[in-house]
N, C-alpha and C positions, 0 to 999 in steps of 0.2 A: 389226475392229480399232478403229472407232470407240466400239466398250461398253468395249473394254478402257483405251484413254485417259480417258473421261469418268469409270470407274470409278480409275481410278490419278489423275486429279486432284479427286475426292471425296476418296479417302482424302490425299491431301496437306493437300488444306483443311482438314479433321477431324482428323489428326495434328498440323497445323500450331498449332491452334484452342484444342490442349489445353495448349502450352506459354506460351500468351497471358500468363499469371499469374506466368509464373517469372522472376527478378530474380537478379541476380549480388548475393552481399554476405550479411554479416547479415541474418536473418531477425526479430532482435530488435528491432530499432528501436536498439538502441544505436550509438553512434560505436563507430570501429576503434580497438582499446584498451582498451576498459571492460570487463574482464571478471571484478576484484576490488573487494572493496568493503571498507571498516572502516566498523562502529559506535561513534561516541564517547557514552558517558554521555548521558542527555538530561538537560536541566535542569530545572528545577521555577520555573514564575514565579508557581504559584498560592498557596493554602494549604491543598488537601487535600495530607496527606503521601503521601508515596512511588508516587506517579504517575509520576513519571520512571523508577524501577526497572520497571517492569509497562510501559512504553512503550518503553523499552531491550530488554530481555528480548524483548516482541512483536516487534519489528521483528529483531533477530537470528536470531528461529525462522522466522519469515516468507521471510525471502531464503533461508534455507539449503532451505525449504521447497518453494519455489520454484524454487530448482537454476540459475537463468539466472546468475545472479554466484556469485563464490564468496567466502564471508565466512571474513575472514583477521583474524587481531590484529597482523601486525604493520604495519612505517611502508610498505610497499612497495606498499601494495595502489593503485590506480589510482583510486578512488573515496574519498573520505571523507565521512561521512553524521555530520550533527550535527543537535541536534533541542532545542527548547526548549517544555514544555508552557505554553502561553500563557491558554488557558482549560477550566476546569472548570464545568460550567451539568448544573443538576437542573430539571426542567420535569415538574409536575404533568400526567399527563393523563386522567385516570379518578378518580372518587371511588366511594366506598363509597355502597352504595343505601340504607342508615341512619344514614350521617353525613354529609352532604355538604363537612362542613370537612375530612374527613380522606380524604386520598390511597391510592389503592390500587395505581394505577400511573404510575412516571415513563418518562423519555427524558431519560436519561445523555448531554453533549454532552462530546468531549475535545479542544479543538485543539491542536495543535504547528504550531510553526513550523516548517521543514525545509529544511535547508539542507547540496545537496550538492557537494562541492568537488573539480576535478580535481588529484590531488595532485602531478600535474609540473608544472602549472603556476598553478595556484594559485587558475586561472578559475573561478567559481560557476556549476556547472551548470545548480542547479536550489536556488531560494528560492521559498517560498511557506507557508501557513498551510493547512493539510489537516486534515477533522473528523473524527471517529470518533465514531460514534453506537450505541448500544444501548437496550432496553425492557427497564425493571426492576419486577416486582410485589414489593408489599410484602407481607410478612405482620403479625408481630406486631414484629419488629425489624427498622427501618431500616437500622442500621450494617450488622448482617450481611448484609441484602440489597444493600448499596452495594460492600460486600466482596467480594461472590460476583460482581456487576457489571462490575467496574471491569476485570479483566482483561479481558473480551468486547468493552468498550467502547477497549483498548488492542489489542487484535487488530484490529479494523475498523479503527482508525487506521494499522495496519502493513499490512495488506493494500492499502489504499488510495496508502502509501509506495511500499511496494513494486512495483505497478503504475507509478506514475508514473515508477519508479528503470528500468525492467527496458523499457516501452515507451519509453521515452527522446525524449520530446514533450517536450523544455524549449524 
């Protein structure tokens, strides 16, 4: 009788051991309620054009990507996500082995400011400046290799939103 107690409080301690980790609630990290979001337009403070379009666009495929919120248009949604590209930065990092004045490869920099709003009450959940970075090889035309870039370099900014929206660390 003594194997069979010391064996039945093993297995209590070991069954018991395994629920150690489990928590009542969201597993998201979000508050109770957050479970819609709107994206408004983002704005453009820089002067590359249409960065805001490709950072708008990213961050909408991004959440829906993602599945944790659900991306609505209209006024009801519980979240609103506003966004303003504050800096564009091109940084030389490789040269060519026959020219050394001329670039072969950058590091595309894009910040936003991001700022998100609980819409019943009005409270700012979450402001801050998040970067989004990419490596771009040049060939014989820059434009088009900054062209082909800039949406990759608006994805890593959304992904990065998105993370901060969805683990809900403000």
């Amino acid at each position: 009788m003594r194997t069979f107690g010391r064996i039945l409080l093993l297995a209590c301690v070991l069954g018991g051991g395994g629920c150690a980790g489990y928590h009542l609630g969201s597993t998201d990290g979000l508050p109770s309620g957050y479970r819609t979001i709107t994206v408004t337009p983002f704005k453009n403070g820089t002067l590359e054009p249409r960065l805001n379009d490709d950072c708008t666009f990213a961050l909408r495929k991004e959440i829906q990507r993602d599945g944790t919120l659900r991306l609505t248009a209209d006024s009801n949604a519980s979240l609103e996500v506003a966004g303003e590209v504050v800096r564009y930065e091109r940084f030389e990092i490789s040269f060519l082995s026959t020219d050394t004045t001329t670039a072969r490869d950058y590091r595309i920099n894009l910040t936003a400011r991001i700022v998100a709003r609980d819409r019943s009450s009005g409270k700012v959940v979450l402001d801050r400046e998040v970067t989004g970075h990419s490596l771009m090889r040049v060939g014989s035309d820059l434009p088009s290799a900054e062209r082909q870039t800039i949406p990759l370099v608006a994805t890593d900014l959304a992904r990065q939103v998105t993370a901060l929206l969805v683990d809900g660390t403000w």
